[in-house]
C-alpha positions as CSV (number, residue, x, y, z in Angstrom):
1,X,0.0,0.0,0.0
2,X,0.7,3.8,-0.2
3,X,2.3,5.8,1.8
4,X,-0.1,8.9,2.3
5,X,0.8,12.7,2.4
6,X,-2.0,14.4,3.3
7,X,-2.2,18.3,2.5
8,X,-4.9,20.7,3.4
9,X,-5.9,24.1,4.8
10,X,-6.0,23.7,9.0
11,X,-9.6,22.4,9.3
12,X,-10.2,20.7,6.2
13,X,-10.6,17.1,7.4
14,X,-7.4,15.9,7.5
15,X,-7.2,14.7,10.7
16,X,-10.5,12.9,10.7
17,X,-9.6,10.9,7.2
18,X,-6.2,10.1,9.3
19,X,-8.2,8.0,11.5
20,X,-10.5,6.4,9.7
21,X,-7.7,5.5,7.2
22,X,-5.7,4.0,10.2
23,X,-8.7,2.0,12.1
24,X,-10.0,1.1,8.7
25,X,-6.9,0.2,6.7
26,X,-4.1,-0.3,9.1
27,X,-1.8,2.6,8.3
28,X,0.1,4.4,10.9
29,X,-0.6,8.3,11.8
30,X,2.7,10.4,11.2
31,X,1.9,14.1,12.7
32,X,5.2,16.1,13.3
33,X,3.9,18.0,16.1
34,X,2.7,14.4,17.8
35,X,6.5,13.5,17.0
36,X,8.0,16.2,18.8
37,X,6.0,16.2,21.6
38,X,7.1,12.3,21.7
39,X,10.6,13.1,21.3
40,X,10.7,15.3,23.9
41,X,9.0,13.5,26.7
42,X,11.3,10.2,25.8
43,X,14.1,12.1,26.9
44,X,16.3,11.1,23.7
45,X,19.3,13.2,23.1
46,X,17.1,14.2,19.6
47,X,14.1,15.2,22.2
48,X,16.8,17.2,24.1
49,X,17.8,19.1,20.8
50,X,14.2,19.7,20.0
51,X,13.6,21.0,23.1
52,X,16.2,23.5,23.5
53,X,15.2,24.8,20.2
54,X,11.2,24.9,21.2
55,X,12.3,26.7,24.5
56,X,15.0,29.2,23.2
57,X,11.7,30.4,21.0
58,X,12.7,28.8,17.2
59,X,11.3,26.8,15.1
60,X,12.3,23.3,14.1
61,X,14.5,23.2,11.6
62,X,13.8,20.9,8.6
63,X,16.5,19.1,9.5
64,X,15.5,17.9,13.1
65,X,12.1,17.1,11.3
66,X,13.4,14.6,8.9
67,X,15.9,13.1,12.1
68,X,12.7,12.4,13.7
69,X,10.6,10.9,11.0
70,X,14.1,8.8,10.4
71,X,14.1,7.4,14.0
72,X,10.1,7.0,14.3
73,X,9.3,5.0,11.0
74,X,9.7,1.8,9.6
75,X,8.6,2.3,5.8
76,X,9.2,-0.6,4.5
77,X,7.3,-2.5,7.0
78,X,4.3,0.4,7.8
79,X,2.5,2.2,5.3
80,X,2.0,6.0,7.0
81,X,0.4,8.6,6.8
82,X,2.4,12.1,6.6
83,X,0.2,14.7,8.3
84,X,1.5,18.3,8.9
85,X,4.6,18.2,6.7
86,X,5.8,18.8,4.0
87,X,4.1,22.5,4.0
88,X,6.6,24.0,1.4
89,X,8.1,22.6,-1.4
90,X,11.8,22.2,0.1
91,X,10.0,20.3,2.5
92,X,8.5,18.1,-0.5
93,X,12.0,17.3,-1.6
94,X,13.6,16.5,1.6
95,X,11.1,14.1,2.7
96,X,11.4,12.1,-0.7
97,X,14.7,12.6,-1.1
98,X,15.9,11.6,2.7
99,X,12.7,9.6,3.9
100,X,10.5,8.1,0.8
101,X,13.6,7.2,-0.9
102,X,11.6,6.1,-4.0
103,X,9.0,4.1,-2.0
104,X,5.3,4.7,-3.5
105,X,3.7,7.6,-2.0
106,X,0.2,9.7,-3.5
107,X,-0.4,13.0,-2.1
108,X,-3.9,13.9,-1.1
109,X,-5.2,17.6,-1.5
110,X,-8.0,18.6,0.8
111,X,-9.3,20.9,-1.8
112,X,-12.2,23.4,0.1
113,X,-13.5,27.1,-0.1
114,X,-11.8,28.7,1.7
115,X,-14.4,31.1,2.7
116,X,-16.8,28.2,3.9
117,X,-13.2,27.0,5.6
118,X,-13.2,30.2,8.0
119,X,-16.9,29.4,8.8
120,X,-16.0,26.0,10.0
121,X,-13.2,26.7,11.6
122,X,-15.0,29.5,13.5
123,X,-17.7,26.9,14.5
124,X,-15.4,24.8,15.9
125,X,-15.6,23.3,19.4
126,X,-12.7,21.2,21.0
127,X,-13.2,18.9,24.3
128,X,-10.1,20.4,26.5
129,X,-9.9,17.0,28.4
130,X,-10.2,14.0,25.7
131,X,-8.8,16.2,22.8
132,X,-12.5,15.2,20.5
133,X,-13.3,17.9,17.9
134,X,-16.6,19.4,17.1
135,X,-18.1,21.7,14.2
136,X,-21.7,23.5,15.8
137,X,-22.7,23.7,12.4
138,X,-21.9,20.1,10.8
139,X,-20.8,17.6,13.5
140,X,-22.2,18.9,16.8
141,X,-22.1,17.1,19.8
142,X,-25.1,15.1,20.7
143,X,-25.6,16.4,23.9
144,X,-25.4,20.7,23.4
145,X,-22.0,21.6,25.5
146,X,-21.1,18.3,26.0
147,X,-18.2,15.8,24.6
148,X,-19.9,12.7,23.2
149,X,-16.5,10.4,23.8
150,X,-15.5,11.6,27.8
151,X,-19.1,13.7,28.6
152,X,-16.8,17.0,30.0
153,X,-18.9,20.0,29.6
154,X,-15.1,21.7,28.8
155,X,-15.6,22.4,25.3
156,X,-13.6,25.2,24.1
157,X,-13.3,27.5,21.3
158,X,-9.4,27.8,20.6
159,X,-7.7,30.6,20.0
160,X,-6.2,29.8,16.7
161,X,-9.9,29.1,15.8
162,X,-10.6,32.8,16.1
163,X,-11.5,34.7,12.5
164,X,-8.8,36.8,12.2
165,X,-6.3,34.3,12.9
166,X,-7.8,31.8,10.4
167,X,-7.7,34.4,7.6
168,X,-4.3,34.9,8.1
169,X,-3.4,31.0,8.1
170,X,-5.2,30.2,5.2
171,X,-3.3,33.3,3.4
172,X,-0.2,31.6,4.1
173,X,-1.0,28.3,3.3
174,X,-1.9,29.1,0.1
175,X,1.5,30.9,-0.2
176,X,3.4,27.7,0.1
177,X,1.0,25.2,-1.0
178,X,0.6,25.9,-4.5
179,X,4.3,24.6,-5.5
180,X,4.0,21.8,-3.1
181,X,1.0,20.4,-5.4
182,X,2.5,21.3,-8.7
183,X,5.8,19.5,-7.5
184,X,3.7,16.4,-6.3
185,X,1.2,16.7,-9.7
186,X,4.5,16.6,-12.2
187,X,5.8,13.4,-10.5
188,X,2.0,12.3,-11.0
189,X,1.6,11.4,-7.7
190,X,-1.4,14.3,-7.0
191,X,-4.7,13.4,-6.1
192,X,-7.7,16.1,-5.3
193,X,-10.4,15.3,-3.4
194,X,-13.7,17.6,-2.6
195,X,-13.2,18.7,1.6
196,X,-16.6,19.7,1.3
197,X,-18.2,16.9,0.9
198,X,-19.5,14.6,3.4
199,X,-16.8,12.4,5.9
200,X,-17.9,9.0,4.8
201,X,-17.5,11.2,1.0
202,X,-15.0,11.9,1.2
203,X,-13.2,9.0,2.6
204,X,-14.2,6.9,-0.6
205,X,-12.5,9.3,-2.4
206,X,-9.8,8.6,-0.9
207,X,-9.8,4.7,-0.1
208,X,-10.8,4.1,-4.0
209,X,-7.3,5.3,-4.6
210,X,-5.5,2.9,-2.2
């Protein structure tokens, strides 16, 4: 099978087709901000390099990035899903030249208005104590206030969930996304699938290319 690259605007349904793709098909969930977190809290001498970065204010270089996906992936026994990175076209490279290595990959594009993106997003609800994400407009919880998965009542609107915030996220991922798929559709390894269509939608779309 596959390995997955998954690339979409924040909100787009990335995440959610993650796990459905991984409880339904047995791939593994690759999220660099998972992996650092990881890193970190193992204690490794990588975590400690990560760490010192994160806490002198930087960002992770590239570099450390592919380290980590290096020391936390098995490709050629997993198929995984790449969630989060590559989000510029250096990025692209480096992960197929340092981590693919020629292995079959397909990139996925969330494509989605991004208009009716900021009105998700904005409507977006996440449970503080189990992590469970809710829209108020599409996916509500069942019970109003409350998490479905844990019951907490501690559903919060996030602050990078806030309008003006969103607008300037989805400026810059446009920025840097538009070489990224041109890169991936002139190795023919592009897919686009509609992000506004329903979950169980949109999931076909994907598994039918699996």
């Amino acid at each position: 099978m596959k390995h997955l690259i998954l690339i979409g605007a924040p909100g787009s349904g990335k995440g959610t087709q993650a796990g459905k793709l991984v409880a339904e098909n047995g791939l593994k969930h690759v999220s660099t901000g998972d992996l650092l977190r990881s890193e970190i809290a193992k204690g490794t001498d990588l975590g400690k390099q990560v760490k010192s970065v994160l806490d002198a204010g930087s960002l992770v270089s590239d570099e450390l990035v592919i380290k980590l996906l290096q020391a936390n992936t098995d490709l050629d026994k997993f198929s995984y899903i790449f969630d989060g990175y590559p989000r510029n076209l250096a990025q692209a490279e480096t992960l197929d030249k340092e981590v693919l290595k020629g292995r079959p990959s397909l990139a996925v594009y969330f494509e989605i208005d991004l208009l009716k993106l900021v009105q998700r997003l904005t409507n977006r609800r996440t449970c503080k104590d189990c992590g469970s994400i809710y829209n108020l407009v599409t996916q509500a919880p069942k019970t109003k206030g409350a998490c479905d998965k844990c019951g907490s009542t501690n559903l919060v609107h996030r602050e990078d969930d806030q309008e003006s915030v969103i607008k300037k996220r989805m400026q810059i991922f446009s920025q840097n996304t538009e070489p990224v798929l041109n890169y991936y559709k002139a190795a023919n390894r592009l897919v686009t699938v509609n992000a506004e269509n329903s979950i169980e939608q949109l999931y076909q779309q994907i598994s039918t290319r699996l």
